[in-house]
BAFI-3210 file (N, C-alpha, C; in Angstrom, 3 decimals, decimal comma, padded with zeros to 6 digits):
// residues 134
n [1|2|3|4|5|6|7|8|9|10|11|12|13|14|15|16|17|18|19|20|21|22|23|24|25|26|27|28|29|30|31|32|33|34|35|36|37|38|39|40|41|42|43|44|45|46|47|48|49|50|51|52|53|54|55|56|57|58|59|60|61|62|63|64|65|66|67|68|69|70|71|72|73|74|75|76|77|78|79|80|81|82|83|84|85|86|87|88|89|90|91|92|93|94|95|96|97|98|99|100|101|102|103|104|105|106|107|108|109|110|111|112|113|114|115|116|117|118|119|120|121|122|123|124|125|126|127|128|129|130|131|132|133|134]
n.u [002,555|001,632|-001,068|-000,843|-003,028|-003,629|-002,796|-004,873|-006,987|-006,801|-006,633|-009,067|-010,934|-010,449|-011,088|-013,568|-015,157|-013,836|-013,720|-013,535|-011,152|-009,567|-008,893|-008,558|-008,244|-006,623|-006,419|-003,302|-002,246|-002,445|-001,790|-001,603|-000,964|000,945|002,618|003,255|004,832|005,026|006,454|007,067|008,348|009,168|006,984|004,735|003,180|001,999|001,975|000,102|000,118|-000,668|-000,486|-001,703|-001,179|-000,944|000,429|001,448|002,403|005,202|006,095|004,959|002,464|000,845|-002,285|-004,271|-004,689|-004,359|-004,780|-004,396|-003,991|-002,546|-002,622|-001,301|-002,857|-000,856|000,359|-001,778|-002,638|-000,220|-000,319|-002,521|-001,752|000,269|-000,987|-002,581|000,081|000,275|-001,271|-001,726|000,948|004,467|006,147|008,773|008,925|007,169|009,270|010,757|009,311|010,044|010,390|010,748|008,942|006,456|006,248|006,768|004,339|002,114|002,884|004,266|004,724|008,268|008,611|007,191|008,052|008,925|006,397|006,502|008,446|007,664|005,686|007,179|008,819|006,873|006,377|008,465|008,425|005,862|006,663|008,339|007,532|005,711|007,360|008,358|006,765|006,215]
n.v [-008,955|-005,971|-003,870|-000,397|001,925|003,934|002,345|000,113|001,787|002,785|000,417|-000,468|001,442|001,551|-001,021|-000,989|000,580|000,420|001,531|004,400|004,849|004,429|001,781|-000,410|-000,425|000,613|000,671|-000,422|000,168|002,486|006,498|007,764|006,471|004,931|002,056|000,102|-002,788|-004,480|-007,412|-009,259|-011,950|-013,406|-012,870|-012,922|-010,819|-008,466|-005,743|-003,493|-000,322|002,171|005,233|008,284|010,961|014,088|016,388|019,473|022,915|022,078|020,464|017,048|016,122|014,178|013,117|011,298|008,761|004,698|001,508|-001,854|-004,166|-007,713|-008,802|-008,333|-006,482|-004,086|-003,793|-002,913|-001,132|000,622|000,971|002,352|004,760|005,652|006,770|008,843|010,440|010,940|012,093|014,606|015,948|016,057|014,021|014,264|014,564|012,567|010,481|011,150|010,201|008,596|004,808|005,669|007,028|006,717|004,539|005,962|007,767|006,082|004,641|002,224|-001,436|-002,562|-004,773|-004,540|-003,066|-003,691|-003,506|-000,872|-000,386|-002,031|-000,249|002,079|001,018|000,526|002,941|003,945|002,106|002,471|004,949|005,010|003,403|005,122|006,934|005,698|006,183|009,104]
n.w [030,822|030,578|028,580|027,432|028,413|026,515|024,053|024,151|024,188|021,544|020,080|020,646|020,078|016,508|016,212|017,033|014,600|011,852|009,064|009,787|010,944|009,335|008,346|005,427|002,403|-001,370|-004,838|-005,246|-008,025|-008,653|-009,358|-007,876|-005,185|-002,603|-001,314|001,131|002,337|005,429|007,501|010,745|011,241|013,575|015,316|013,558|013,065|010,373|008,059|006,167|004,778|003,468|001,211|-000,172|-002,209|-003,404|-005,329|-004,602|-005,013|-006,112|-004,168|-002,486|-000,319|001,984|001,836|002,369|004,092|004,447|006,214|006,812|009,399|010,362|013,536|016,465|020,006|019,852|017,212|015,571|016,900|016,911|014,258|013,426|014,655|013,330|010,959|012,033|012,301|009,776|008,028|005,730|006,265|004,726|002,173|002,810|005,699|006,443|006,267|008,184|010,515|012,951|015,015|017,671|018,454|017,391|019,627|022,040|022,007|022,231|024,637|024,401|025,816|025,967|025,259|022,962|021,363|018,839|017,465|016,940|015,197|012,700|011,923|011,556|009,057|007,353|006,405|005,439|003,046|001,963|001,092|-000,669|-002,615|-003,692|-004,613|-006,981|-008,618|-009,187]
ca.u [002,714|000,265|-000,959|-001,423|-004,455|-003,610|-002,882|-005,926|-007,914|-006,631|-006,731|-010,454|-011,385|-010,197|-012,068|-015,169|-015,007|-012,355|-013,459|-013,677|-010,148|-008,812|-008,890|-008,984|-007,471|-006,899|-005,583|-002,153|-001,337|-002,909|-000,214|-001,439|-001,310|001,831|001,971|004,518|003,810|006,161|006,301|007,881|008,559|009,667|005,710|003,587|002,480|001,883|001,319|-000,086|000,118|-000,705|-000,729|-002,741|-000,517|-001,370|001,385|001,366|004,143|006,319|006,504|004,154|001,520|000,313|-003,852|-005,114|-003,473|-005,288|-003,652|-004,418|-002,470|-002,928|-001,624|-001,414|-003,322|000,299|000,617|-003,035|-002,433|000,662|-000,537|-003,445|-001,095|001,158|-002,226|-002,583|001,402|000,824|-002,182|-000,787|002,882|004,927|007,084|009,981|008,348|006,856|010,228|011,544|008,855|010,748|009,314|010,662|007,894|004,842|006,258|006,283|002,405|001,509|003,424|004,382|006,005|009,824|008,453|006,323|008,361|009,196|005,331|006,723|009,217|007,109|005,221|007,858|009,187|006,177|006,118|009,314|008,199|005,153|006,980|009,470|006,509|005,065|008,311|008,389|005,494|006,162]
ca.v [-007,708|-005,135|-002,855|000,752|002,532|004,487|001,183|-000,259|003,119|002,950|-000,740|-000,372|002,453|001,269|-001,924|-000,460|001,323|000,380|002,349|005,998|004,855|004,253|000,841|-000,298|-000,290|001,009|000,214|-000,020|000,564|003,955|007,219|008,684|005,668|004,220|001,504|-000,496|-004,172|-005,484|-008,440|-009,845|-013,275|-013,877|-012,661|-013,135|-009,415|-007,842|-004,430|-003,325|001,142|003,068|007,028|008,608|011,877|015,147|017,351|020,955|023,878|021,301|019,114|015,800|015,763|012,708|013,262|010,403|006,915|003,379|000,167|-003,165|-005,016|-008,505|-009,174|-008,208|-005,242|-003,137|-003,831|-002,643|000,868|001,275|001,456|003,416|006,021|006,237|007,314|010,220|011,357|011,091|012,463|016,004|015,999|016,109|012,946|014,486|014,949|011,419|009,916|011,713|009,676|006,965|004,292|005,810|008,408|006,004|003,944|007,236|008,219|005,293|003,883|000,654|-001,937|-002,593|-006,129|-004,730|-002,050|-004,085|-003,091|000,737|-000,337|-002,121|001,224|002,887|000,170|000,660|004,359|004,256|001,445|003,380|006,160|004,458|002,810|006,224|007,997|005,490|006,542|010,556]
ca.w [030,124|030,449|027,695|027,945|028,366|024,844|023,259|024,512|023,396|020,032|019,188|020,415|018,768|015,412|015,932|016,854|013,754|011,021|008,235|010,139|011,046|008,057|007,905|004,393|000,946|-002,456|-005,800|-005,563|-008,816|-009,114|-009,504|-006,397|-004,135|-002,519|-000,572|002,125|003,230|006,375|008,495|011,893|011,271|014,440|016,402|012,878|013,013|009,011|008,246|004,898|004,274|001,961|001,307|-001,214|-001,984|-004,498|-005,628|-004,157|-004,670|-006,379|-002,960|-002,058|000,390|002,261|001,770|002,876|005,016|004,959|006,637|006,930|009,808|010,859|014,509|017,937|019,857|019,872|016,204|015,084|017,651|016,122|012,516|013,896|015,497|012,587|010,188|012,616|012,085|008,522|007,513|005,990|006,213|002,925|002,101|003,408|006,788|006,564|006,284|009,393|011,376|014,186|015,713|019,244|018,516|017,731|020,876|023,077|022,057|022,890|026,107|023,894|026,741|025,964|024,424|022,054|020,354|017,392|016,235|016,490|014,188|011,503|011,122|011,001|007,831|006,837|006,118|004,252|002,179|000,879|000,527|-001,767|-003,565|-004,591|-005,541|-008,329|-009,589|-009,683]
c.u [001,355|000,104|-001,480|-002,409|-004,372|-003,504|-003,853|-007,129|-007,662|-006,925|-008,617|-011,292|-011,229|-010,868|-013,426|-015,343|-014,028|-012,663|-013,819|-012,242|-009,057|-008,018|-009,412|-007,524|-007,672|-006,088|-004,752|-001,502|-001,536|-001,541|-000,044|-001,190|000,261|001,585|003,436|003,804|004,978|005,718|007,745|007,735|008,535|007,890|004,538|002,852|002,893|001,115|001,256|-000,410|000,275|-001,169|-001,307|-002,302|-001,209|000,009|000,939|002,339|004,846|006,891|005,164|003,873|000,642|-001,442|-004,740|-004,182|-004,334|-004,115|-004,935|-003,490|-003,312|-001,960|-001,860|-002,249|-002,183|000,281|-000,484|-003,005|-001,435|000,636|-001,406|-002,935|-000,130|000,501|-002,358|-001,198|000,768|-000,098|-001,423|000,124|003,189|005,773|008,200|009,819|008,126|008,108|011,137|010,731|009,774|009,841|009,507|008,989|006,594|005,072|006,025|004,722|001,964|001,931|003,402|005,555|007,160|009,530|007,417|006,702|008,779|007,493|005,531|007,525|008,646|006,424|006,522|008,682|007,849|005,761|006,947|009,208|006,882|005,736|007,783|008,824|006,378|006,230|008,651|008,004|005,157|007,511]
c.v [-007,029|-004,062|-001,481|001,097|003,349|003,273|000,543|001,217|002,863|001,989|-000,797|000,581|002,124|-000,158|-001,798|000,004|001,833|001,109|004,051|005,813|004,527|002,908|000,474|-000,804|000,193|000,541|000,393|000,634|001,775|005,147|007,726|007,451|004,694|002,933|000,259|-001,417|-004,424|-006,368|-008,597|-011,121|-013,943|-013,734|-013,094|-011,733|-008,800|-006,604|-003,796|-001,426|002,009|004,531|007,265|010,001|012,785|015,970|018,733|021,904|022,884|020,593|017,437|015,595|014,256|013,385|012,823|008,815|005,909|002,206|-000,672|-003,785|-006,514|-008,587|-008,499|-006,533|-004,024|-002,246|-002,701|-000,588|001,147|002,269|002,652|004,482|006,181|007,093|008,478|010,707|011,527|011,933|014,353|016,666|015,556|014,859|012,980|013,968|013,214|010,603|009,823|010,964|008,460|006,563|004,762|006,857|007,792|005,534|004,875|007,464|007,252|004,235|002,181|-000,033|-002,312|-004,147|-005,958|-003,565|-002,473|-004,278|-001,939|000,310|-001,032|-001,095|001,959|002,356|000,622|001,877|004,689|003,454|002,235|004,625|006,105|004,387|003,825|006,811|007,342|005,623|008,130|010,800]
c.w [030,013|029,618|027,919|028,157|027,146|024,139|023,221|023,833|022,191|019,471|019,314|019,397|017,071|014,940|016,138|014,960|012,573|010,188|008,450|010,757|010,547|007,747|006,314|003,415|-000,415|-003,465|-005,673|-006,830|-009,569|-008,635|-008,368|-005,318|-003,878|-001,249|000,333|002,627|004,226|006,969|009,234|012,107|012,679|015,343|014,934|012,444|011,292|008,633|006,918|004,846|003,531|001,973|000,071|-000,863|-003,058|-004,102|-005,216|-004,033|-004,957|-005,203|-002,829|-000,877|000,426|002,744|002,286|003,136|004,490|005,341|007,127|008,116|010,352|012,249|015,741|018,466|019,807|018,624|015,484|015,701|016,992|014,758|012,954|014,093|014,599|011,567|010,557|012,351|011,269|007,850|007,635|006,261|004,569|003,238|002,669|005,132|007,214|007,276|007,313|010,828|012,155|015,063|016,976|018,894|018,300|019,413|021,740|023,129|022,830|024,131|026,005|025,067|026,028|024,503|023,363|020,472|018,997|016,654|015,802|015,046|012,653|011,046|010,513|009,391|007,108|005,511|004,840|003,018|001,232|000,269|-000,653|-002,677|-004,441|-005,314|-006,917|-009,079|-010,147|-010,634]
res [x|x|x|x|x|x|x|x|x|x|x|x|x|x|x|x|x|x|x|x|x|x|x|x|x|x|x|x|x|x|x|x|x|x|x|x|x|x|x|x|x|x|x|x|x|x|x|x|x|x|x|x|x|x|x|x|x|x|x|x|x|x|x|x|x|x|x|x|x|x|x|x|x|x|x|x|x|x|x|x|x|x|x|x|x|x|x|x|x|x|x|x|x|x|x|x|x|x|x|x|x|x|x|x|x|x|x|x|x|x|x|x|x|x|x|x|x|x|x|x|x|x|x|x|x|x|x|x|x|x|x|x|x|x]
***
Protein backbone atom coordinates (compact mmCIF):
# COMPACT_ATOMS: atom_id res chain seq x y z
CA UNK A 1 0.00 0.00 0.00
CA UNK A 2 1.29 3.14 -1.08
CA UNK A 3 0.54 6.52 0.45
CA UNK A 4 -0.27 9.56 -1.38
CA UNK A 5 1.84 12.31 -2.08
CA UNK A 6 -0.84 14.69 -0.07
CA UNK A 7 -0.84 12.22 2.74
CA UNK A 8 2.76 12.09 2.81
CA UNK A 9 2.85 16.15 2.53
CA UNK A 10 0.61 16.55 5.33
CA UNK A 11 1.73 13.91 7.80
CA UNK A 12 5.24 15.58 7.16
CA UNK A 13 4.44 18.87 7.43
CA UNK A 14 2.65 18.49 10.71
CA UNK A 15 5.61 16.64 12.04
CA UNK A 16 8.08 18.99 11.06
CA UNK A 17 6.19 21.42 12.90
CA UNK A 18 3.28 20.32 15.29
CA UNK A 19 2.53 23.40 16.97
CA UNK A 20 2.07 25.79 13.65
CA UNK A 21 -0.24 22.86 12.82
CA UNK A 22 -2.23 22.76 15.49
CA UNK A 23 -0.98 20.09 17.22
CA UNK A 24 -1.73 20.43 20.82
CA UNK A 25 -4.26 20.89 23.57
CA UNK A 26 -6.44 22.83 25.83
CA UNK A 27 -8.47 22.70 28.90
CA UNK A 28 -11.25 20.78 28.25
CA UNK A 29 -13.32 21.98 30.67
CA UNK A 30 -13.30 25.57 29.61
CA UNK A 31 -16.95 27.04 27.99
CA UNK A 32 -15.32 27.75 24.80
CA UNK A 33 -13.54 24.48 24.22
CA UNK A 34 -15.14 21.24 22.98
CA UNK A 35 -13.59 18.32 22.53
CA UNK A 36 -14.10 14.55 20.70
CA UNK A 37 -11.77 11.55 21.57
CA UNK A 38 -12.20 8.28 19.06
CA UNK A 39 -10.50 5.10 18.57
CA UNK A 40 -10.15 2.04 16.02
CA UNK A 41 -9.71 -0.84 18.05
CA UNK A 42 -9.32 -2.94 15.39
CA UNK A 43 -5.66 -0.73 13.76
CA UNK A 44 -4.90 1.11 17.39
CA UNK A 45 -5.25 4.60 15.72
CA UNK A 46 -6.73 7.53 18.56
CA UNK A 47 -7.75 10.82 17.73
CA UNK A 48 -8.13 13.53 20.35
CA UNK A 49 -10.14 17.25 18.78
CA UNK A 50 -10.95 20.00 20.03
CA UNK A 51 -12.60 23.43 18.76
CA UNK A 52 -12.33 26.54 20.54
CA UNK A 53 -15.71 28.37 19.32
CA UNK A 54 -17.05 32.28 20.13
CA UNK A 55 -20.62 33.12 19.63
CA UNK A 56 -21.39 35.54 16.68
CA UNK A 57 -25.02 36.74 15.31
CA UNK A 58 -26.57 34.20 17.65
CA UNK A 59 -24.73 31.17 15.66
CA UNK A 60 -21.18 29.32 16.80
CA UNK A 61 -18.03 29.71 15.12
CA UNK A 62 -15.22 27.19 15.11
CA UNK A 63 -12.00 29.80 15.95
CA UNK A 64 -9.49 27.72 16.53
CA UNK A 65 -8.88 23.38 16.03
CA UNK A 66 -6.05 21.42 18.02
CA UNK A 67 -5.70 17.47 17.79
CA UNK A 68 -3.73 15.05 19.21
CA UNK A 69 -3.72 11.63 17.26
CA UNK A 70 -1.68 8.67 18.04
CA UNK A 71 -1.27 6.26 14.97
CA UNK A 72 -0.59 5.76 11.50
CA UNK A 73 0.66 8.41 8.76
CA UNK A 74 -3.21 8.36 7.18
CA UNK A 75 -4.54 8.91 10.64
CA UNK A 76 -2.22 12.01 11.65
CA UNK A 77 -3.10 13.67 7.69
CA UNK A 78 -6.46 13.04 8.32
CA UNK A 79 -6.77 15.00 11.57
CA UNK A 80 -4.48 17.50 9.93
CA UNK A 81 -6.88 17.93 6.94
CA UNK A 82 -9.94 18.02 9.01
CA UNK A 83 -8.26 21.33 11.14
CA UNK A 84 -8.15 23.02 7.73
CA UNK A 85 -12.18 22.20 7.02
CA UNK A 86 -12.85 23.49 10.33
CA UNK A 87 -11.11 26.39 11.06
CA UNK A 88 -14.14 29.10 10.51
CA UNK A 89 -17.22 27.25 9.72
CA UNK A 90 -20.19 27.49 12.20
CA UNK A 91 -21.19 24.18 14.04
CA UNK A 92 -23.79 23.58 11.72
CA UNK A 93 -21.35 23.58 8.83
CA UNK A 94 -18.86 21.53 10.91
CA UNK A 95 -21.32 18.79 11.30
CA UNK A 96 -22.00 18.54 7.55
CA UNK A 97 -18.24 17.51 7.21
CA UNK A 98 -17.90 13.45 5.72
CA UNK A 99 -15.15 11.45 5.87
CA UNK A 100 -15.61 10.82 1.87
CA UNK A 101 -14.42 14.50 1.75
CA UNK A 102 -11.20 14.29 4.04
CA UNK A 103 -10.56 10.87 2.04
CA UNK A 104 -10.99 12.76 -1.41
CA UNK A 105 -8.37 15.77 -0.36
CA UNK A 106 -6.24 13.55 0.43
CA UNK A 107 -6.24 10.39 -2.02
CA UNK A 108 -6.68 8.08 1.25
CA UNK A 109 -6.13 4.24 -0.28
CA UNK A 110 -9.46 2.14 0.08
CA UNK A 111 -7.54 0.47 3.29
CA UNK A 112 -7.05 3.44 5.05
CA UNK A 113 -10.38 5.20 4.95
CA UNK A 114 -11.42 4.17 8.33
CA UNK A 115 -8.86 7.23 9.50
CA UNK A 116 -11.35 9.56 7.27
CA UNK A 117 -13.93 8.29 9.37
CA UNK A 118 -12.42 8.78 12.88
CA UNK A 119 -12.14 12.52 11.96
CA UNK A 120 -15.06 12.64 10.86
CA UNK A 121 -16.34 10.89 14.67
CA UNK A 122 -14.28 13.07 15.79
CA UNK A 123 -15.83 16.33 14.71
CA UNK A 124 -19.20 15.36 15.86
CA UNK A 125 -17.96 14.33 19.15
CA UNK A 126 -16.50 17.80 19.87
CA UNK A 127 -19.20 19.29 18.59
CA UNK A 128 -21.55 17.51 20.97
CA UNK A 129 -19.04 18.22 23.79
CA UNK A 130 -19.39 22.02 23.32
CA UNK A 131 -23.17 22.21 22.80
CA UNK A 132 -23.32 21.11 26.38
CA UNK A 133 -21.65 23.78 27.45
CA UNK A 134 -23.72 26.73 25.55
Amino acid sequence: MAYSKKVIDKFEKTLKEPEKNSVGKWDPSEDDIGTGMVGAPACGDVMRLQIKCEAKDNTHVIKDVKFKTYGCGSAIASSSELVDMLKGKTLEEAKKIKNVEIAEALDLPPIKIHCSVLAEDSIKQAVEDYETKI
